[in-house]
TISEVEX-116680 format. One record per residue (C-alpha): residue in one letter; x, y, z. Coordinates in steps of 0.25 Angstrom, whole numbers, padded with zeros to 4 digits, always signed. Layout:
! TISEVEX-116680
AXYZ;...
END
This chain:
! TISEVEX-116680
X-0054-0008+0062;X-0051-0020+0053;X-0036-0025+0057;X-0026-0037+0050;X-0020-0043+0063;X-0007-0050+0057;X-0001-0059+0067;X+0012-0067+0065;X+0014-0077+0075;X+0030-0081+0078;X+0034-0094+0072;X+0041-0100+0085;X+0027-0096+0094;X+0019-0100+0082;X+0025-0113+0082;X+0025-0116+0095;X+0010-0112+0096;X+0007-0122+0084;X+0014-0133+0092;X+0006-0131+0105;X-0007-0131+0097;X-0009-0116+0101;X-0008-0109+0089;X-0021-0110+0083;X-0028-0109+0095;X-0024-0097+0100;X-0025-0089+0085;X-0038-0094+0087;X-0040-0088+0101;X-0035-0075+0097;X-0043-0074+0085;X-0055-0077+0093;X-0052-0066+0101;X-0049-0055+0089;X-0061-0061+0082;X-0055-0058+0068;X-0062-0056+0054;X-0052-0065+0049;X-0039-0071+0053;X-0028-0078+0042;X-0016-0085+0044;X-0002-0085+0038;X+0012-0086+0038;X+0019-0071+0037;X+0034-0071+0036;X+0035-0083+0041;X+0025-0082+0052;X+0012-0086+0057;X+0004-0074+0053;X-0011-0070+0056;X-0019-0060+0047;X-0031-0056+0057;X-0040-0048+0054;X-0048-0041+0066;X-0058-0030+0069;X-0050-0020+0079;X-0060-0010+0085;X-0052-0003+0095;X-0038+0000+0096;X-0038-0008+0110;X-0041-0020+0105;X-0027-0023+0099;X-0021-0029+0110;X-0034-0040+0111;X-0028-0043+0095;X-0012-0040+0095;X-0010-0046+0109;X-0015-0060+0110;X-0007-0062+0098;X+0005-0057+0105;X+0003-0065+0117;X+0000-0079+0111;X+0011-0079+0099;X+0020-0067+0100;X+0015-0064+0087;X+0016-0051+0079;X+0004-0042+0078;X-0001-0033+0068;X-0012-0025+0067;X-0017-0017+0052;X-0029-0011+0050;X-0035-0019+0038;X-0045-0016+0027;X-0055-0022+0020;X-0059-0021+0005;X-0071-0012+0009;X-0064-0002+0020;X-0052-0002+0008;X-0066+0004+0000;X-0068+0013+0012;X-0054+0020+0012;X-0055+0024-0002;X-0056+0038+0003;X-0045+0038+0010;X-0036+0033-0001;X-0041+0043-0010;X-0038+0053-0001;X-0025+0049+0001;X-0023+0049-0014;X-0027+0063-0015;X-0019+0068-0003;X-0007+0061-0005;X-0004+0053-0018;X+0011+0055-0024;X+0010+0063-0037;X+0023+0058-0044;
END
C-alpha cells in the first residue's frame, strides 16, 4: 500500500545534526533504505518536515520505516495511507456506496 511518511525532525536535534555535517547524510541513508517513490522537504510548524512517499507491503515492515527516524532525530512519525489520481478513479464505488447508504437527507 501506497503511504505519505511525514517526519518532522526537532529543531534542537535538527540543528545540531546541521552543524556536525550529519543531517543530510543520514536522510540520505534512510531514504536509501526505504527506497521511496518520492521524498519532499519543508518546514511544518516550525519544523523540519519530510513528505515521503513509500510502498509499504507488509505490516511488519513499519518499524524498518518509523524506527530509523526515531533513532537518528527523535523525530515524530507518521504513517497515511495515500492515493493516487488513478486509485481515487478506483474507489468511485465505494463513494457511491456510501452515498446511497449513508448520505444526510436534510
Amino acid at each position: 500500500m501506497r503511504c505519505m511518511l511525514k517526519v518532522s525532525i526537532p529543531t534542537d536535534i535538527g540543528n545540531e545534526r546541521v552543524i556536525d555535517g550529519g543531517l543530510s547524510r543520514t536522510i540520505e541513508s534512510i531514504l536509501n533504505d526505504i527506497k521511496p517513490e518520492a521524498a519532499y522537504f519543508a518546514e511544518e510548524q516550525g519544523l523540519r518536515t519530510g513528505f515521503i512517499f513509500c510502498n509499504v507491503k507488509d505490516e511488519s515492515q513499519i518499524p524498518a520505516i518509523a524506527e530509523p527516524w526515531f533513532l537518528a532525530f527523535n523525530a515524530r512519525v507518521e504513517l497515511h495511507p495515500a492515493m493516487t489520481v488513478d486509485d481515487l478513479k478506483k474507489a468511485a464505488s465505494g463513494f457511491e456506496k456510501s452515498v446511497r447508504e449513508y448520505k444526510r437527507v436534510a
